[in-house]
N, CA and C of each residue as an Amber inpcrd file, in Angstrom:
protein
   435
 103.4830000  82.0170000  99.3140000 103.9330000  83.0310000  98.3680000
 105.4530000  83.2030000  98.4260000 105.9870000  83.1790000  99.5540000
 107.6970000  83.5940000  99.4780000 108.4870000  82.6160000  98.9600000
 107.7210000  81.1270000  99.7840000 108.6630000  79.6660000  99.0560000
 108.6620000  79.7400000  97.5500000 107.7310000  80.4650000  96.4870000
 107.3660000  80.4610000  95.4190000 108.6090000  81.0680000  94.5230000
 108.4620000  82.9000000  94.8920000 109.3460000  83.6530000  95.1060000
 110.4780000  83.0460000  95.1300000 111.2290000  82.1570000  96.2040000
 112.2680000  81.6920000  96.3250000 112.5210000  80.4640000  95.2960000
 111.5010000  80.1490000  94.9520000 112.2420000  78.9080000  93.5730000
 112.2090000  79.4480000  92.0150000 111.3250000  80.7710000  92.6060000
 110.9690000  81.4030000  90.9900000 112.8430000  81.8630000  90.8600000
 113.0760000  82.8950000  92.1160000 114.6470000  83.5120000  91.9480000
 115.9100000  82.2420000  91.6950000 115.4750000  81.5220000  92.4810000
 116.7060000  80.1620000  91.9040000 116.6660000  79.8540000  90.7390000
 115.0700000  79.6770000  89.9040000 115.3160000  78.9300000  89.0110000
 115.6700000  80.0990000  87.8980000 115.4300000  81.1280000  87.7310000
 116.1850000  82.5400000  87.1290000 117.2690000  82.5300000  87.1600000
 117.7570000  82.7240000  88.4670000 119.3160000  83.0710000  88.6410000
 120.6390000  81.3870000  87.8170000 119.1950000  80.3680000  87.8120000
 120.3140000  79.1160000  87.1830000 120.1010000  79.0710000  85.5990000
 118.5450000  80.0290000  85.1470000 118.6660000  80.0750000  83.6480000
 119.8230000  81.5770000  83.6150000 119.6330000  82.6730000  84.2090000
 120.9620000  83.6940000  83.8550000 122.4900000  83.0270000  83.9260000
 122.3940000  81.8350000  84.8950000 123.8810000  81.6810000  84.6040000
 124.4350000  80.9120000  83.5210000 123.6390000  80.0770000  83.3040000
 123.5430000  79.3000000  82.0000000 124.1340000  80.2070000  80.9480000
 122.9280000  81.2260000  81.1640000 123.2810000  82.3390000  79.9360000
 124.3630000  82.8480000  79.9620000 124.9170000  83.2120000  80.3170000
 126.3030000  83.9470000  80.8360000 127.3680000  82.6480000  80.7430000
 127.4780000  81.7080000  80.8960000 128.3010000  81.0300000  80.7360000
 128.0960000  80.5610000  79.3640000 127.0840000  80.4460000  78.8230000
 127.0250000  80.1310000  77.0940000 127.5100000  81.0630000  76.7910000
 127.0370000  82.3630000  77.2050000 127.9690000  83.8490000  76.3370000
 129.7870000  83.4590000  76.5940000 130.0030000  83.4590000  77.9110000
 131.3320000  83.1340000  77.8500000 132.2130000  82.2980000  77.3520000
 131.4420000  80.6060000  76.5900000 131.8840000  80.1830000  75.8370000
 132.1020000  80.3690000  74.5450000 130.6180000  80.8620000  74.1120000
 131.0750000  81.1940000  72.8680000 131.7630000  82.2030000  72.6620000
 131.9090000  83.2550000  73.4190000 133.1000000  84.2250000  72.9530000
 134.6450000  83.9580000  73.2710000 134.7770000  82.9500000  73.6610000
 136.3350000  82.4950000  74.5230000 136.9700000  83.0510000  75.2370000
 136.5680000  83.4790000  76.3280000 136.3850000  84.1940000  77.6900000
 136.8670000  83.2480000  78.8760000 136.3970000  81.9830000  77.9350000
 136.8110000  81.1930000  79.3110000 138.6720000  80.2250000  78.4940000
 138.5640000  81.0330000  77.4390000 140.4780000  80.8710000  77.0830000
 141.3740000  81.6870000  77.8870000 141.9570000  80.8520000  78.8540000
 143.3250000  81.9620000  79.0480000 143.9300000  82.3540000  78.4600000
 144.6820000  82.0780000  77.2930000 145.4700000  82.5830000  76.1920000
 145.1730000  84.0920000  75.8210000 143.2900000  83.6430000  75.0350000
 142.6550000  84.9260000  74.6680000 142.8670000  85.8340000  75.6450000
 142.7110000  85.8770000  76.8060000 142.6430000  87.0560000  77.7490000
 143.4040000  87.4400000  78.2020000 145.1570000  86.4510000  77.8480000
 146.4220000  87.0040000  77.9330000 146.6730000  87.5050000  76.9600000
 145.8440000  87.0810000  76.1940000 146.2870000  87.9820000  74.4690000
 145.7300000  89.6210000  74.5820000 144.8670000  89.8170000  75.5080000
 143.9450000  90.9530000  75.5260000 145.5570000  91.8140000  75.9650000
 145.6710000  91.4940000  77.3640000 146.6730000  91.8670000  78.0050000
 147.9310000  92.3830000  77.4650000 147.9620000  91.6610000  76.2390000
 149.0790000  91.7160000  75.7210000 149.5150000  92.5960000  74.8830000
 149.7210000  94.4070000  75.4070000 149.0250000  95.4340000  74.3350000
 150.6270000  95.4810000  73.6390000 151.5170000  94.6640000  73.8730000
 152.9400000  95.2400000  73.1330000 153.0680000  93.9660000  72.2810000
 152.8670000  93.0780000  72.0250000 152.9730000  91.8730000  71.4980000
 151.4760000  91.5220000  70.9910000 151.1480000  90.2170000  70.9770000
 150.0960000  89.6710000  70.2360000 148.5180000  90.0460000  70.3930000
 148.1720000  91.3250000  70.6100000 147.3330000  91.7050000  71.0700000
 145.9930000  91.4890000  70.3990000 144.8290000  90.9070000  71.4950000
 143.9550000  90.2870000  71.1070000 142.4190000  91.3680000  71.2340000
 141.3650000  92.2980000  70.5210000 141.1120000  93.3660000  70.8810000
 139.7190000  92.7610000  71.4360000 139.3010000  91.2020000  71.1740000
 138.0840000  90.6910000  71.1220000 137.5400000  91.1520000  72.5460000
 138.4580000  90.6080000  73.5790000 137.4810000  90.7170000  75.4020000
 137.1000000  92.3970000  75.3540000 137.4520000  93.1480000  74.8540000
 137.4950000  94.6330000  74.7960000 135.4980000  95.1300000  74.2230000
 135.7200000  93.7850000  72.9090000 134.2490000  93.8630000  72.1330000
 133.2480000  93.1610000  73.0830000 134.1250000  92.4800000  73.6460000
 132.5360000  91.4930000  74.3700000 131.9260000  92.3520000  75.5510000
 133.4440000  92.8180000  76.5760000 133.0860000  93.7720000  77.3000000
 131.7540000  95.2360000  76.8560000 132.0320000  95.5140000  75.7830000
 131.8280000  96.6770000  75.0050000 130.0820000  96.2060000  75.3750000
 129.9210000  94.7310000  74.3280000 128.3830000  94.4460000  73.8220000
 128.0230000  94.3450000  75.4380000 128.5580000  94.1070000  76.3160000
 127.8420000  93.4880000  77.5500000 126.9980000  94.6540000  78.0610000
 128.2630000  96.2190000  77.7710000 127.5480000  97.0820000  78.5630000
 126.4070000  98.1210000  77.5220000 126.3550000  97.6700000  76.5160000
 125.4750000  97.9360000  75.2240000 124.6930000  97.3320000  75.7650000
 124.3110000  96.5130000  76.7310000 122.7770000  95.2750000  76.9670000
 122.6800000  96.1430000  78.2560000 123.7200000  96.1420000  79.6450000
 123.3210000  96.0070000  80.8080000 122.6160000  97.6860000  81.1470000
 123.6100000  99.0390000  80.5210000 123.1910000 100.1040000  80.9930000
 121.8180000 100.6420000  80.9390000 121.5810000 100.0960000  79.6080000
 119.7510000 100.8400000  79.6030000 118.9720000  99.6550000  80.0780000
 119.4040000  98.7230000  80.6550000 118.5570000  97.0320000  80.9990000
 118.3440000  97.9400000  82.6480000 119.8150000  98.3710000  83.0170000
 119.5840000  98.5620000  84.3970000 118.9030000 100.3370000  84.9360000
 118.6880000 101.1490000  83.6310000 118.0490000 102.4210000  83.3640000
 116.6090000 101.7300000  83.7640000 115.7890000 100.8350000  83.1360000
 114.7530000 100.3730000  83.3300000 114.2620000 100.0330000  84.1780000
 115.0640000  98.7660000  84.6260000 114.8650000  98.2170000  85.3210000
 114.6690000  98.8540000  87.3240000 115.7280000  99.5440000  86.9440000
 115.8210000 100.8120000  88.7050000 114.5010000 100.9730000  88.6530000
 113.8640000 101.3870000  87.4540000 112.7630000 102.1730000  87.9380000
 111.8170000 101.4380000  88.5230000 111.6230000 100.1930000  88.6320000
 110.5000000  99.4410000  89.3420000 110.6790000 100.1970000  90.5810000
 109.9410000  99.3880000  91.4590000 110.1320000  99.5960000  93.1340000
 110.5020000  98.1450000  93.6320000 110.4340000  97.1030000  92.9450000
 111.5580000  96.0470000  93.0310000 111.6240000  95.0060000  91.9090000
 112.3270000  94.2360000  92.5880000 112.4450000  93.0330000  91.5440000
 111.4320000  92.3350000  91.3770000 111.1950000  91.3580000  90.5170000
 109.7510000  90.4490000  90.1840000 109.5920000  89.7490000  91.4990000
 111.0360000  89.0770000  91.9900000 110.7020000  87.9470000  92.7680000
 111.4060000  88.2350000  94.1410000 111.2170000  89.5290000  94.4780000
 112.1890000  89.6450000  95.8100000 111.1570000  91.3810000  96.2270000
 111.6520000  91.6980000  97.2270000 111.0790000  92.5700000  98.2400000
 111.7300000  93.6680000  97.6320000 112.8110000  94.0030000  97.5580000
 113.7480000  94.9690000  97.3950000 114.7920000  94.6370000  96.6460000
 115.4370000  95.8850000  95.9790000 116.9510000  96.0160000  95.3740000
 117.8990000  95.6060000  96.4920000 118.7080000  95.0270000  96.3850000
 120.1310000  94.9350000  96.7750000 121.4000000  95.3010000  96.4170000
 121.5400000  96.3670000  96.6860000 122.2280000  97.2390000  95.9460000
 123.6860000  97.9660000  96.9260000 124.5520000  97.7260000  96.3300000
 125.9930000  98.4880000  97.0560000 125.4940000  99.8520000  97.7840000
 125.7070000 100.1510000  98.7530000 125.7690000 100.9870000  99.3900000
 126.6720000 102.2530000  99.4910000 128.0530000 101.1560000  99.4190000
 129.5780000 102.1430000  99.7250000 129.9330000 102.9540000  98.7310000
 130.0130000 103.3410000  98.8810000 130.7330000 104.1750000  97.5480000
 132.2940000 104.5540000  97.5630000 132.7850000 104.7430000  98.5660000
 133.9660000 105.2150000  98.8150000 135.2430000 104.7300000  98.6510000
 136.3910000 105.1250000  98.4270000 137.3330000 104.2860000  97.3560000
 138.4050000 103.9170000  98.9790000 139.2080000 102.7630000  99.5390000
 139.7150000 102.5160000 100.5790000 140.7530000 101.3410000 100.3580000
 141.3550000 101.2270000 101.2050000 142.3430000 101.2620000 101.0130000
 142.1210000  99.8700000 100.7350000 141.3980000  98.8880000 101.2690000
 140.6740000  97.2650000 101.0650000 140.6580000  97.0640000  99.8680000
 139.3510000  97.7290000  99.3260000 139.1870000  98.3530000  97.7910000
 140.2270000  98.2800000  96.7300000 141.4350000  99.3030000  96.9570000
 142.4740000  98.7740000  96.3970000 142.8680000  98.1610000  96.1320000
 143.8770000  97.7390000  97.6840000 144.2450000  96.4290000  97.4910000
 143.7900000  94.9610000  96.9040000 142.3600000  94.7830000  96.8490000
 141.7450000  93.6490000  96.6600000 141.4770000  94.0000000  95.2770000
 141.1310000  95.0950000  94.6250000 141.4350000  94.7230000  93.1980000
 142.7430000  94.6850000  92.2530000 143.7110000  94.8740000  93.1760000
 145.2210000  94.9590000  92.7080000 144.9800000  93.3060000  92.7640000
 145.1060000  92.9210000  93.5660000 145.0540000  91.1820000  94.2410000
 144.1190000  90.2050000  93.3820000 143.2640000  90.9210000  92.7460000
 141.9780000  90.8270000  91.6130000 142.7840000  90.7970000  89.9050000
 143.1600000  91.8690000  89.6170000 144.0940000  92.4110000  88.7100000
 145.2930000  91.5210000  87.9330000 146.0300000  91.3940000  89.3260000
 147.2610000  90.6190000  89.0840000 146.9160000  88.8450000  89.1720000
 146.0560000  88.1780000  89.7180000 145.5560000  86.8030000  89.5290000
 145.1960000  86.6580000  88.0050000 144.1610000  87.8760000  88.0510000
 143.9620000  87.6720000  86.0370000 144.7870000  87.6170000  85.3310000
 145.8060000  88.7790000  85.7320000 146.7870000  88.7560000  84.5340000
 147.9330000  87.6030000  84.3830000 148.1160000  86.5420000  85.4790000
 148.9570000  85.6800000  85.7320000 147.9560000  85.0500000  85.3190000
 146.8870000  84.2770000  85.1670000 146.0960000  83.1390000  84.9750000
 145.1150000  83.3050000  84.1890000 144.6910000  84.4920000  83.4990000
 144.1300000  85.0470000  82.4480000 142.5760000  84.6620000  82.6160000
 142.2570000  84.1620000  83.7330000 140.8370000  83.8750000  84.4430000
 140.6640000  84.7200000  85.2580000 139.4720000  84.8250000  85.2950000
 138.6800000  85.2140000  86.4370000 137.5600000  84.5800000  87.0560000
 136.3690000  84.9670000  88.1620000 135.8690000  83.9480000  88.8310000
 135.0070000  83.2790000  88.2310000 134.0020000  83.9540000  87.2580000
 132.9170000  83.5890000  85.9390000 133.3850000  82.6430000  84.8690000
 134.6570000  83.3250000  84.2320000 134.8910000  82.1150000  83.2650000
 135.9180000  81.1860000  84.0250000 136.4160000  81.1390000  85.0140000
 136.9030000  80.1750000  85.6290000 135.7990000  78.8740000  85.9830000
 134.7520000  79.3160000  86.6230000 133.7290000  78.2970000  86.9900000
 133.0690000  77.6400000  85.2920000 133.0370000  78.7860000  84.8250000
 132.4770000  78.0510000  83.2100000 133.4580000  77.2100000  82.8570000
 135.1240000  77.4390000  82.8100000 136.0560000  76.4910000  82.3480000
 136.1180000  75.3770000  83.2410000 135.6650000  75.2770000  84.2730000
 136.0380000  74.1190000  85.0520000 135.3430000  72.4840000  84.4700000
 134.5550000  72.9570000  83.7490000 133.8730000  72.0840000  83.2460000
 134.8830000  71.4280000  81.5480000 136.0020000  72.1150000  81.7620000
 137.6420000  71.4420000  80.5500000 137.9230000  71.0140000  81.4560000
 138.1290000  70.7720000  82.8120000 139.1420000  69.3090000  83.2700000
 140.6590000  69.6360000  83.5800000 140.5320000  70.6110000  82.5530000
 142.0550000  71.2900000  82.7440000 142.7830000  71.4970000  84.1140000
 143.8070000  70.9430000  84.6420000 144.3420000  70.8680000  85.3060000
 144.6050000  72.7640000  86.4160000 145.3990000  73.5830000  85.1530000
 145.3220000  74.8530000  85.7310000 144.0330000  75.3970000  86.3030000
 143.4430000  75.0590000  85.3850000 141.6000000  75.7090000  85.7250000
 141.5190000  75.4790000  87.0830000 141.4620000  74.1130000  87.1480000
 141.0430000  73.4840000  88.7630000 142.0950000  73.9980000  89.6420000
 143.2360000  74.2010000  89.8090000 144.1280000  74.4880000  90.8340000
 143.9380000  76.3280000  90.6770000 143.4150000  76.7990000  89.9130000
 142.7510000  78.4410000  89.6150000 141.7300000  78.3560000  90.9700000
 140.5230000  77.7170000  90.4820000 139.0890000  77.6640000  91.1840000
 139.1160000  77.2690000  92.5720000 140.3210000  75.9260000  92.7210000
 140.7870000  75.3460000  94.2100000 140.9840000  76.7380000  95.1090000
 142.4720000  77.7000000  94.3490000 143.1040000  78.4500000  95.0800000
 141.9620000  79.9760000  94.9500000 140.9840000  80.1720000  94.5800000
 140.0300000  80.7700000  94.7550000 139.0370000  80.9720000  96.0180000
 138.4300000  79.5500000  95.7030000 137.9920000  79.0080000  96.7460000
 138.5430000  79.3130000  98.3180000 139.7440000  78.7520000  98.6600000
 140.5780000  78.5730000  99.7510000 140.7040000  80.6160000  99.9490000
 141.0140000  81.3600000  98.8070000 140.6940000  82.7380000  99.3750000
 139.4760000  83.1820000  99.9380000 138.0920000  82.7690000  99.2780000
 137.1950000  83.0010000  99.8860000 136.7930000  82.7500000 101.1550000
 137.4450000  82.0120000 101.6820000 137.4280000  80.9700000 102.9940000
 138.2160000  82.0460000 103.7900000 139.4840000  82.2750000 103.4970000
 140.5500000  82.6530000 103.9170000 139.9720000  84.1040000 104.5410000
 139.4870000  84.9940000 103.2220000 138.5370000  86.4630000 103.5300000
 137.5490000  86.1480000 104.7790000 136.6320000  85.4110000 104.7380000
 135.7090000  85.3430000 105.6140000 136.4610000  84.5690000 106.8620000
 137.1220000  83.9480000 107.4200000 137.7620000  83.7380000 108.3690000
 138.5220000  84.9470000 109.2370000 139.1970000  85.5670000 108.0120000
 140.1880000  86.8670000 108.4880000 139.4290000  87.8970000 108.6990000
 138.3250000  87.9540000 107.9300000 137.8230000  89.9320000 107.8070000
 136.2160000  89.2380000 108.4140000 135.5940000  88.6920000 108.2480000
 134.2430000  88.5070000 108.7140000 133.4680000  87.4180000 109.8960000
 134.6120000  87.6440000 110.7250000 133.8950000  86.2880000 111.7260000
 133.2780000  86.5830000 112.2570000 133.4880000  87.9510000 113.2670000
 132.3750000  88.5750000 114.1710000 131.4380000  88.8080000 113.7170000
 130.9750000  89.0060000 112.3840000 129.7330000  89.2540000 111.9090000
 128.8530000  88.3760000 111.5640000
């Protein structure tokens, strides 16, 4: 029953990403330009990531109203769910550090992995120097654990 469970959640979690990365193509999410254009509220300002954002949470809030109410997921034991709540100083910093990567490279980690599949040179040295942070975090902040 659990090995089951465990290929039912893989093979879900690889049709949701699919999905999510088709959404991100077709809305051009995975354009840097567009999402420097978003950015760009004094000059060429682009209002589209604003709409996609908008429809996403038009789907997710009453998806996830519903959905809480189980007592779990289809294919797992329990919710996994944030705990912390509290705003710190990590917190901050790491979405300042979050913030300012986007706004210099107009990616982020979702449509970065969807763009990697353009070849594009920036993309890949984006996803490389991503990568090497994730490494970097768990080396620095999580070894003992």
């Amino acid at each position: 029953m659990e090995r089951s469970n465990t290929v039912a959640q893989l093979a879900l979690s690889l049709i949701a990403g699919v999905i999510f990365a088709i959404g991100l193509a077709l809305s051009q999410m995975v354009n840097p330009a567009k999402v420097l254009n978003f950015l760009d509220i004094t000059g060429a300002w682009d209002p589209t990531l604003a709409l996609v954002m908008g429809g996403a949470l038009l789907v997710t809030i009453p998806a996830f109203h519903f959905v809480l109410k189980r007592p779990h997921p289809l294919f797992a034991h329990k919710f996994h769910l944030p705990t912390k709540s509290d705003i710190d100083a990590r917190l901050v910093i790491g979405a300042a550090i979050f913030g300012i990567g986007w706004g210099m490279a107009g990616l982020c980690p979702g449509p970065a992995l969807t763009a990697i599949t353009s070849g594009l040179l920036p993309v890949l040295g984006f996803v490389l120097a991503m990568t090497v942070g994730v490494f970097a975090h768990k080396f620095l902040f999580e070894q003992g654990k």
